[in-house]
C-alpha positions, -999 to 999 in steps of 0.1 A, spaced: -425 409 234 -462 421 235 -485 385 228 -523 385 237 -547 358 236 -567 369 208 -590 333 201 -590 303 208 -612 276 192 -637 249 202 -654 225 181 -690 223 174 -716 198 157 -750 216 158 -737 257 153 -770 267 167 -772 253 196 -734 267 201 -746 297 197 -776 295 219 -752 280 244 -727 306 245 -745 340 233 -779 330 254 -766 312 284 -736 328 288 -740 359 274 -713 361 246 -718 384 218 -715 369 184 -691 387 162 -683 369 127 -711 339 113 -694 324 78 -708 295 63 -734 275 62 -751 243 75 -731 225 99 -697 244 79 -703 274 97 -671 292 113 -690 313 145 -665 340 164 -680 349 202 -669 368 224 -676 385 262 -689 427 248 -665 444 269 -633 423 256 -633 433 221 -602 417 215 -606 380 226 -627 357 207 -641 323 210 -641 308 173 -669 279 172 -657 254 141 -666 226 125 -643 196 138 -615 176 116 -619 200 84 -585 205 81 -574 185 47 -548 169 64 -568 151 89 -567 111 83 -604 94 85 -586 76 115 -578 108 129 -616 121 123 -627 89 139 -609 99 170 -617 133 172 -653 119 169 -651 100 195 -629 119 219 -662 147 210 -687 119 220 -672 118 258 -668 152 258 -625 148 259 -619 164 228 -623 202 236 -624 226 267 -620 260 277 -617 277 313 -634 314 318 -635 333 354 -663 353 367 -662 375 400 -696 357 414 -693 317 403 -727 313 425 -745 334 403 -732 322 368 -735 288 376 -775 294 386 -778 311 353 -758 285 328 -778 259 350 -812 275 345 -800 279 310 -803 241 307 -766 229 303 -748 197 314 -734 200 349 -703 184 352 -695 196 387 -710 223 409 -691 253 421 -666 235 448 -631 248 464 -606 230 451 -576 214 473 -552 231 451 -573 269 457 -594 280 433 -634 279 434 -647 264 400 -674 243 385 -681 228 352 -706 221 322 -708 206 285 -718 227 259 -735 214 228 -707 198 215 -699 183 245 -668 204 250 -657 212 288 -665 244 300 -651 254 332 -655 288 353 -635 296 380 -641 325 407 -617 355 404 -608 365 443 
């Protein structure tokens, strides 16, 4: 079987400022903008890995979504338990001064973890959990 991650998808409330968040501070190129308004459907991605993409997408659009459920997902969005993603970089002290400078929530400063990996954390826009672990 040949299977690759090709995107995965995060929600977002204000596209802009996902945009900002992840083409500006992190350095994502943006590849597909459809929409408009808070409808937009925004696909991201790191330049030199053409084939995996970030879709950005507005949350509980799907037709078969109860108002309970969107009340949920609103909330879970709210405390920033709704949504995450972990990326890897090969210098965690230098990404994290950059996505801090870039003024996003710090969740947790780059620390070693008991169970061995070096990571740390932010919020983007949306509040969605964005980790980044060092590759060693």
């Amino acid at each position: 079987m040949d299977i690759t991650i090709h995107t995965t998808v995060l929600p977002h409330v204000d596209p802009d400022a996902s945009v900002a968040f992840y083409r500006d501070t992190l350095g994502f190129e943006v590849r597909t903008d459809v929409g408009s308004g808070t409808m937009r459907w925004i696909t991201l991605g790191p330049a030199d890995q053409p084939d995996t993409s970030l879709l950005l997408a507005p949350p509980a659009v799907d037709p078969g979504i109860t108002d309970d459920e969107r009340r949920t997902i609103a909330e879970m969005m709210a405390k920033g338990t709704y949504g995450w993603i972990l990326l890897a970089t090969k210098d965690l002290d230098d990404t994290f001064e950059r996505v801090q400078a870039g003024d996003a929530e710090v969740v947790q400063e780059p620390v070693d973890q008991p169970y061995g990996i070096r990571d740390c954390a932010f919020r983007d826009p949306a509040g969605n959990l964005v980790r980044i672990q060092e590759l060693r």
